[in-house]
N, C-alpha and C positions, 0 to 999 in steps of 0.2 A: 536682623539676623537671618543668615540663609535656615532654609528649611532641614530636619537632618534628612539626611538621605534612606531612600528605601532598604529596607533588610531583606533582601532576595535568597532564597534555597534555590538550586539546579542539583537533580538529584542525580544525574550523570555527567562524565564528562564534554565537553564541549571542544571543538575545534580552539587551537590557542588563541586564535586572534579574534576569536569573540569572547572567550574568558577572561583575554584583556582587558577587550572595549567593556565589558560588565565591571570591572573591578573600578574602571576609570571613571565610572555614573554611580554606580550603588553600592552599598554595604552589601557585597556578595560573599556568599558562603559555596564552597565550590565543594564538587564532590572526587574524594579522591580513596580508594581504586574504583575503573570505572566498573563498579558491579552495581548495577540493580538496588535499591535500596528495599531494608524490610517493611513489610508492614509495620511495624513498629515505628525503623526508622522516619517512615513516611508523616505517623502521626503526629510523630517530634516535628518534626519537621514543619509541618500544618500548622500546629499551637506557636510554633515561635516566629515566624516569617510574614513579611507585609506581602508579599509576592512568591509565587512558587511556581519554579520553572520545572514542569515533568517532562518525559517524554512516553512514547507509546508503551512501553514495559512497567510503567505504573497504573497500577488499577483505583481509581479515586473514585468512589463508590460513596452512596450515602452513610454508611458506617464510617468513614474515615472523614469525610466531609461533618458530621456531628462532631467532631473531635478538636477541628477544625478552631485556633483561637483567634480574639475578636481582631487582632490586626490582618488577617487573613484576606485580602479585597480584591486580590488579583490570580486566578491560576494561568497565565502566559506560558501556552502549549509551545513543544518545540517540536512541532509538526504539524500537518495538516489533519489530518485524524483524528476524532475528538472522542469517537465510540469507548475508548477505554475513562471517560471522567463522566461522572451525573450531572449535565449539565443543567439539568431543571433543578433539582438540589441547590445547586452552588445559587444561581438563583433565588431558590428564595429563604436562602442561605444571606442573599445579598453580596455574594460574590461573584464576578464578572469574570468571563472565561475568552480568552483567546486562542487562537491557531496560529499557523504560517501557511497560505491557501495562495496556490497556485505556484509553488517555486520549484516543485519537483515534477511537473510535468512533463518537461520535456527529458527527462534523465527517465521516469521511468515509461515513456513511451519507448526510448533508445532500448531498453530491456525487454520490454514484447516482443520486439522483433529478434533480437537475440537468443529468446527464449523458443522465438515459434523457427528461427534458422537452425538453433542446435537442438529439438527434437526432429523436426521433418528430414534434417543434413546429417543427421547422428551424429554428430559433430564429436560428444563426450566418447559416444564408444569408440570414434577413432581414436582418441586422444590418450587412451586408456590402453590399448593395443600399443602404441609408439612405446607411452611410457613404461612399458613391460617387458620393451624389447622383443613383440610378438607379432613385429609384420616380418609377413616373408614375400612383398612385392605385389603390385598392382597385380588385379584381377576383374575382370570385368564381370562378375556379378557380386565381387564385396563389396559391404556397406552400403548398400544399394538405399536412397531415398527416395524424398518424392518433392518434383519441383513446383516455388512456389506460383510462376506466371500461371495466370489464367482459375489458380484456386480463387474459392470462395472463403472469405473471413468472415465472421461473425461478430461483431465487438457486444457485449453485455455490458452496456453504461456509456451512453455520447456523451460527457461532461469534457471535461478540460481532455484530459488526460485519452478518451476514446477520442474524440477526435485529432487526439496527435499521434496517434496510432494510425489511424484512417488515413493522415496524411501522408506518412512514409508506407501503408501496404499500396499505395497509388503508386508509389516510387517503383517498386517490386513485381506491378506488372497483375495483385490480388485484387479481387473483386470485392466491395465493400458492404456489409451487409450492417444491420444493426437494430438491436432491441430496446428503445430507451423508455421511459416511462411518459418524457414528450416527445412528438415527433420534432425533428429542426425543422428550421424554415425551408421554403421551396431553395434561397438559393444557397444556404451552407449544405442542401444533399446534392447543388449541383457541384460544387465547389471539391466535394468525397466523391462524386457518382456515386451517391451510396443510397442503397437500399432499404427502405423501413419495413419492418415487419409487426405488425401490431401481435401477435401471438407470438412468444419467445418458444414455446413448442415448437413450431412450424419451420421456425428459424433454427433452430440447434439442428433439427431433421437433415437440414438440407447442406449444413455448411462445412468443409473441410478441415476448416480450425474455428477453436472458440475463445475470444479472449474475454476473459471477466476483469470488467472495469469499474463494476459499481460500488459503491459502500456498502457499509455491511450496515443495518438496520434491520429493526426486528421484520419488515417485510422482505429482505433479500437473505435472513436466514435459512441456507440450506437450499435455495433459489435453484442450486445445481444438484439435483436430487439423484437418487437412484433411477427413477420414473423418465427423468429424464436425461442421462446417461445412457438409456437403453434405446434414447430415440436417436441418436447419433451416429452414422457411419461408423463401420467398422475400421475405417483409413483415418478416422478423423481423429484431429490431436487437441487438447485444451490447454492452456496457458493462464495462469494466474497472478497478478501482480498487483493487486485489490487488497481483500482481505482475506484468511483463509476461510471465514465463518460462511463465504457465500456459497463453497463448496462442499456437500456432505463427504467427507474425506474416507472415513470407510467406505461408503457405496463407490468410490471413484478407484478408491485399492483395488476393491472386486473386481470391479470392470475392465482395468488395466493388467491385472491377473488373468482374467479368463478372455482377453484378446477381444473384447468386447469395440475398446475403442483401442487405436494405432498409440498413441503415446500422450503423455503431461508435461509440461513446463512449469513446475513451482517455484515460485519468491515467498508465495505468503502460507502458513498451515492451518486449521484449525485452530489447536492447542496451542499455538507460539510456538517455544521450541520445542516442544512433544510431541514429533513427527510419530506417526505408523508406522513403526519398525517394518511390518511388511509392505509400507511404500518404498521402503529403502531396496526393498531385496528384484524390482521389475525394474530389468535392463531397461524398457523404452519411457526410463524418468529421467528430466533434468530436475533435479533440484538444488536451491539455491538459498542461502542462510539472509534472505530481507536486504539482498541489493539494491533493489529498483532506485531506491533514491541516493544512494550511495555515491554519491559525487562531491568533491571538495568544493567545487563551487556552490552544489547545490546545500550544502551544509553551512558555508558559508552565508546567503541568503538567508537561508531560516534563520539564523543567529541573530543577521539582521534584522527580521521582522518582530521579532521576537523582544529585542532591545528597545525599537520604535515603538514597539505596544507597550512597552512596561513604563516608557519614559515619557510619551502621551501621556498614561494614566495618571503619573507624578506629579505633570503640568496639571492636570485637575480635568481633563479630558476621559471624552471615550475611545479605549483603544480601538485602532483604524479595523483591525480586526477580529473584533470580539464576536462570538459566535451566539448566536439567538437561539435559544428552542423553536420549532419548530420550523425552523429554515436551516436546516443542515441539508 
């Protein structure tokens, strides 16, 4: 007799044609409307499912992880991100955790640069001016920026995702700078021309834009501090497309209030979506509601990965991408 099929939770929507391919392999439970599930719901969810597909907007904490019932052997992330689940918990919980690692990189590299052209281009204020019906014709000192050939960029985190940033600010004519925790080899900095700087002070000092690339972990919390917001040029613009935990977001308010630094490009916030009302109210912000990965194909992909890991583990395998402590 065939085996029965896995009982899967997905506690958000899903692209259709993975919610398909899911229905066509497993006893799936799909979630519909796509809001957020409660704590509560989540618990439920936990106690009754062999597999649990979350995504970043779930906080799986060793509280809900206790709660957790004994068919529970798989939580199969639907993203690359893992900081929001206990993964040492689940562990020795005896529960195996997954991701999808590497499929939005290049969608959210496409975004840094979008991010670092519409602060430096002011791109939103012009747009904002048209849509108000409040041009009254070229002028050669309006919306004045600042061009990007021959700047210096900063990237904070060489991983996948900084070095494909690195490779389109080459395109752009920017100079590559970067703080990673290893230096790369002699020839992936010749490959960026990119510059290492073992002191990330030294480095933010000097550079025109700053992109943060890294994870958020307890040692890159708050990484972008006040302290060090005040070492930054006053022209200089920062961009985030990471997490928001890596930037102290009130100290960044400040500073972008008191013209400290030239402007911010945000995707990601501290709070999720509990922005700093008075980040909202400084003309020289773009912000943006967690696009970087925002692509149908890139969604697509993860779905897939996502599928392959939950249908390995079926087979009586290890998912290809199960995520380990202590190598995140």
């Amino acid at each position: 007799m065939p085996s029965p099929r896995l009982s899967v939770v997905v506690t958000r929507r899903l692209p259709e044609a993975v919610e398909t391919r899911m229905k066509e392999l497993f006893d799936v439970e799909l979630r519909d409307p796509d809001t957020r599930m409660s704590r509560e719901e989540l618990a439920a969810a936990m106690a009754r499912a062999d597999v649990l597909v979350p995504t970043i907007t779930d906080q799986i904490d060793a509280g809900l992880i206790a709660q957790a019932g004994a068919r529970l052997r798989l939580i199969a992330n639907y993203g690359a991100g893992v900081d929001h689940i206990d993964v040492a918990t689940c562990r020795s919980r005896g529960i195996l955790v997954s991701n999808t690692p590497g499929v939005v990189t290049e969608d959210t590299a496409d975004m840094v640069m979008a991010l670092i052209m519409a602060v430096t281009r002011r791109i939103p204020e012009g747009l904002a001016v048209m849509q108000a019906g409040g041009w009254q014709g070229w002028s050669p000192t309006a919306f004045l920026g600042a061009r990007l050939s021959g700047k210096r960029l900063g990237i904070l985190g060489m991983g996948r995702i900084g070095q494909a940033v690195a490779r389109r600010a080459r395109a752009f004519g920017l100079q590559v700078h970067y703080n990673n925790r290893r230096r790369l080899r002699p020839e992936e900095e010749a490959e960026f021309e990119a510059t290492w700087w073992e002191s990330l002070d030294q480095m933010i000092s000097r550079m025109d834009i700053l992109s943060v690339n890294c994870p958020h972990t307890p040692s890159t919390f708050h990484l972008v501090n006040a302290r060090r917001l005040k070492l930054m040029k006053p022209s200089a613009v920062i961009v985030n497309t990471s997490r928001g935990e890596v930037i102290d977001e009130n100290a960044l308010t400040r500073a972008l209030r008191a013209g400290e630094i030239a402007g911010a490009g945000l995707d990601v916030f501290e709070h999720g979506s509990e922005i700093n009302p008075r980040l909202r109210e400084v003309p020289n912000v773009v912000l943006l509601p967690h696009m970087g990965s925002a692509t149908l194909e890139g969604r697509l992909e993860m779905g897939e990965k996502v599928i392959i890991n939950i249908k390995t583990f079926a087979d009586g395998h290890r998912p290809p991408d199960q995520v380990v402590p202590g190598r995140l």
